[in-house]
C-alpha positions as CSV (number, residue, x, y, z in Angstrom):
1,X,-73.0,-11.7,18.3
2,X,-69.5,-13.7,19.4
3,X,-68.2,-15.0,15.8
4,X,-65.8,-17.4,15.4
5,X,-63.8,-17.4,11.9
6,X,-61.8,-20.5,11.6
7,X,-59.3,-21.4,10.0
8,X,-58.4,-18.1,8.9
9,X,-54.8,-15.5,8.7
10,X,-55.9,-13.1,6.7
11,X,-59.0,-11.6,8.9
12,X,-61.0,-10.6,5.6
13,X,-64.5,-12.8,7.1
14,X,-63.6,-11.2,10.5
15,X,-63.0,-7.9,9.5
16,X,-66.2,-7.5,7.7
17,X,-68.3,-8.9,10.9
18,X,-66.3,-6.5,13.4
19,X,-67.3,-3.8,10.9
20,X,-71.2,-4.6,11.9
21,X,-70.2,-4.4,15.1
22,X,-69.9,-8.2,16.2
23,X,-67.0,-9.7,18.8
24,X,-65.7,-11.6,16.1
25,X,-62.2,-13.1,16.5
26,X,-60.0,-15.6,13.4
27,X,-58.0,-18.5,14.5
28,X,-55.4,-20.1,12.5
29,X,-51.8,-21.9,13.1
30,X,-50.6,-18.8,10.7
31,X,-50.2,-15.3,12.5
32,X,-52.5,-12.1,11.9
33,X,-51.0,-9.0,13.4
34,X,-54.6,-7.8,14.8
35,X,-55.3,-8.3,18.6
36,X,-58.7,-10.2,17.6
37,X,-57.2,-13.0,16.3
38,X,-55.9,-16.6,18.3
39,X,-52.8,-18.6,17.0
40,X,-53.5,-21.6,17.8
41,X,-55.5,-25.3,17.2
42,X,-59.1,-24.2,16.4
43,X,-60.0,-26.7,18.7
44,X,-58.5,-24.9,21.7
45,X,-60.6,-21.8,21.3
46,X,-64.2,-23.6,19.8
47,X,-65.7,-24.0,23.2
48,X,-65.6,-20.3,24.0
49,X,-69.1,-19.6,23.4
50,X,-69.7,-18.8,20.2
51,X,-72.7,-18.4,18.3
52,X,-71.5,-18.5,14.9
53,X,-68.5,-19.9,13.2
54,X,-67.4,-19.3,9.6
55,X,-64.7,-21.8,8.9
56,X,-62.2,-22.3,6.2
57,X,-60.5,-26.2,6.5
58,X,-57.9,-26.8,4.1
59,X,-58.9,-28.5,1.1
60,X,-55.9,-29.8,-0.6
61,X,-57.2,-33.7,0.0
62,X,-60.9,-32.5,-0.2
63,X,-61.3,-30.9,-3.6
64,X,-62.2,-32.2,-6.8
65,X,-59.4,-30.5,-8.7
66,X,-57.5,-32.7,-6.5
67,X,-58.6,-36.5,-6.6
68,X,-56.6,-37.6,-9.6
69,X,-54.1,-37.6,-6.7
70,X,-55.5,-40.3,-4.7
71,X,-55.4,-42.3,-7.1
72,X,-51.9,-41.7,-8.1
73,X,-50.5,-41.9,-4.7
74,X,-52.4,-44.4,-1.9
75,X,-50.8,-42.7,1.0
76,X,-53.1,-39.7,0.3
77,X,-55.8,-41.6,1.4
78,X,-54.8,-41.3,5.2
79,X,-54.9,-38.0,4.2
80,X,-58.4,-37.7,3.1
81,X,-59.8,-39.4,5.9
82,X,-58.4,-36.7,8.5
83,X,-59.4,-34.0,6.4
84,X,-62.7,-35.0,6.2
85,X,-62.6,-36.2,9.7
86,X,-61.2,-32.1,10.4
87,X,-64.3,-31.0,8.4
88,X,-66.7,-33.1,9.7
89,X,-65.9,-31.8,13.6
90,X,-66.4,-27.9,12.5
91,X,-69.4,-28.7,10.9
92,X,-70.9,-30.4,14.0
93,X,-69.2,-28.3,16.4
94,X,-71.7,-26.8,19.2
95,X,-72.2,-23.7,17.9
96,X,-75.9,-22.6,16.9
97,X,-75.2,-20.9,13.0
98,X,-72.1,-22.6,11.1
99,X,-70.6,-22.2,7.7
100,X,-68.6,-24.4,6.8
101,X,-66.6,-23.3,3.1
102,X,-64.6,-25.8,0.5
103,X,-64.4,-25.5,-3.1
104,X,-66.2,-28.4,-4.9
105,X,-65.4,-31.5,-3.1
106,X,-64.9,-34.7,-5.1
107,X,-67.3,-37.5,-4.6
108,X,-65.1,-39.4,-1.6
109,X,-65.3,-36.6,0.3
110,X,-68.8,-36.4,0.3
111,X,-69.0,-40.1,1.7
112,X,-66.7,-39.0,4.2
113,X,-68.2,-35.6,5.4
114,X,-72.0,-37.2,5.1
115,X,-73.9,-34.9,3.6
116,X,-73.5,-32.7,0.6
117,X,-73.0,-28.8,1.1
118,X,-76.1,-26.2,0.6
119,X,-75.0,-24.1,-1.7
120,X,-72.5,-23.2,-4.0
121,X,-71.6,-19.3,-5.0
122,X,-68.9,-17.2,-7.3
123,X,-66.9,-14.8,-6.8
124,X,-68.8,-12.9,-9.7
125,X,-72.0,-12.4,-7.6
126,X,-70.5,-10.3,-5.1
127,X,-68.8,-7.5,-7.5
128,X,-65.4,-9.3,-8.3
129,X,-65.0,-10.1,-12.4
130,X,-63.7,-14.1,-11.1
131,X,-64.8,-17.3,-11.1
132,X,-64.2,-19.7,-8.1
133,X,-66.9,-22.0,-7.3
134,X,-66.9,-22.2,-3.5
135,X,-69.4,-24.6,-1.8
136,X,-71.1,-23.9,1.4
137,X,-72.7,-25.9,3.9
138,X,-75.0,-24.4,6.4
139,X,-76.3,-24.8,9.8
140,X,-78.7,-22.3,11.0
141,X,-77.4,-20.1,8.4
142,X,-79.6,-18.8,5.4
143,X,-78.6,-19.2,1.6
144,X,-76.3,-16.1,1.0
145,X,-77.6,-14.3,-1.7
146,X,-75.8,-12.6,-4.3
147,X,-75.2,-8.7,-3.7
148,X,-73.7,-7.2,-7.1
149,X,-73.9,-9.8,-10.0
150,X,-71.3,-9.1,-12.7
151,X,-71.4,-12.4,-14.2
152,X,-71.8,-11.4,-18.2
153,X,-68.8,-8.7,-17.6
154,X,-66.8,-11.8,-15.7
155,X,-67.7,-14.0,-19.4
156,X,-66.6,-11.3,-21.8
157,X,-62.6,-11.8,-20.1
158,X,-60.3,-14.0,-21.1
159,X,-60.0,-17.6,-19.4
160,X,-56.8,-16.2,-17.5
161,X,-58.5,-13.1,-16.1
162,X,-61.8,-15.1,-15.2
163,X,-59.9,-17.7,-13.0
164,X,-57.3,-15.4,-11.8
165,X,-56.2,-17.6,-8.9
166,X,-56.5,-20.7,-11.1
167,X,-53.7,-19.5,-12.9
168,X,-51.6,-17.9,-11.0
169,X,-47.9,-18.6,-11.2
170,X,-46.0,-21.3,-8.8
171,X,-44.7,-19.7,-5.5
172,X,-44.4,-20.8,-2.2
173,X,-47.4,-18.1,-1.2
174,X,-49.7,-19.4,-4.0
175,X,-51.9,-21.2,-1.8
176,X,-52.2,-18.6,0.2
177,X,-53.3,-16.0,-1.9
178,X,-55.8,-18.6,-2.8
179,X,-56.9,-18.9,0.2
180,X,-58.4,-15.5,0.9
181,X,-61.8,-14.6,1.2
182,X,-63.1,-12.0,-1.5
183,X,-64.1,-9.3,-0.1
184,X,-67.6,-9.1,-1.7
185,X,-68.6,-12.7,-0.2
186,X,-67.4,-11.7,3.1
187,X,-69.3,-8.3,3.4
188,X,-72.3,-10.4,2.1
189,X,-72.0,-13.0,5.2
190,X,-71.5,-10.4,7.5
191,X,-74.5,-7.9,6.2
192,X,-76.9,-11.2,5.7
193,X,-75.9,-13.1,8.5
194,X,-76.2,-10.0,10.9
195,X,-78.5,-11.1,13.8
């Protein structure tokens, strides 16, 4: 299978796929150093032929942790309607199976994107002690079911260990490192989502 993983530097979703065997390839503006990856404009590479995309749009205007900005600064909303106008064009790309991934969006999202994603998973159902809601919407694409649930181990931590990411420190590489795909949820797409 030819798998497209937008949106994407780090090559963990990619990685996992070429594992199984599939011509799997990541695109992002960032640089990867593997040969399997295009630096570029998702938009210049979509048409190739692909018959499933995983993508990963940014979701700084998208998420719900996030809309106390709108309302605190109006230019944001320009800001909101092409990231949702982004989001909108991977999910209805041409592609037969499509994930599309965003943590939980707030409700003017939604009414932007049109439809409300298919699922939402954690971290913790995959093997990693975390919480990060992450919401998924599917085209062609099965629910991803969890693989190695470690959710009461994940409650007994402390609120700092449990949202890990949440609270790591300022940096210029924060978003980033939030920003990559757990390993456990990407060996799950890539086992699940294998034909």
């Amino acid at each position: 299978m030819k798998v497209l993983v937008a949106c994407e530097f780090s090559g963990v979703v990619r990685d996992a796929f070429r594992k199984k065997g599939h011509d799997a390839w990541s695109c992002d503006l960032l640089p990867n150093e593997s040969k399997y990856h295009y630096e570029c404009n998702i938009f210049k590479v979509i048409h190739l032929g692909f018959d499933m995309m995983i993508a990963h749009p940014p979701c700084t205007y998208l998420c719900n942790s996030g809309v106390s900005w709108l309302h605190k600064d109006p230019k944001r909303w320009d800001s909101l309607d092409k990231g949702a106008l982004f989001f909108k064009q991977l999910l209805n790309a041409d592609i037969p199976k499509i994930c599309v991934e965003n943590p939980i969006p707030h409700k003017y999202a939604i009414e932007r994107i049109g439809q409300k994603y298919t699922q939402i998973i954690q971290p913790w159902m995959f093997g990693h002690k975390e919480k990060k809601a992450t919401c998924l919407w599917l085209k062609g694409l099965t629910k991803i079911k969890p693989t190695n649930n470690v959710k009461e181990e994940t409650d007994a931590l402390p609120k700092n260990k449990q949202q890990r990411l949440h609270y790591l420190p300022p940096s210029k590489d924060r978003w980033k490192l939030r920003s990559i795909t757990y390993q456990g949820i990407a060996d799950a797409m890539a086992e699940q989502w294998n034909s």
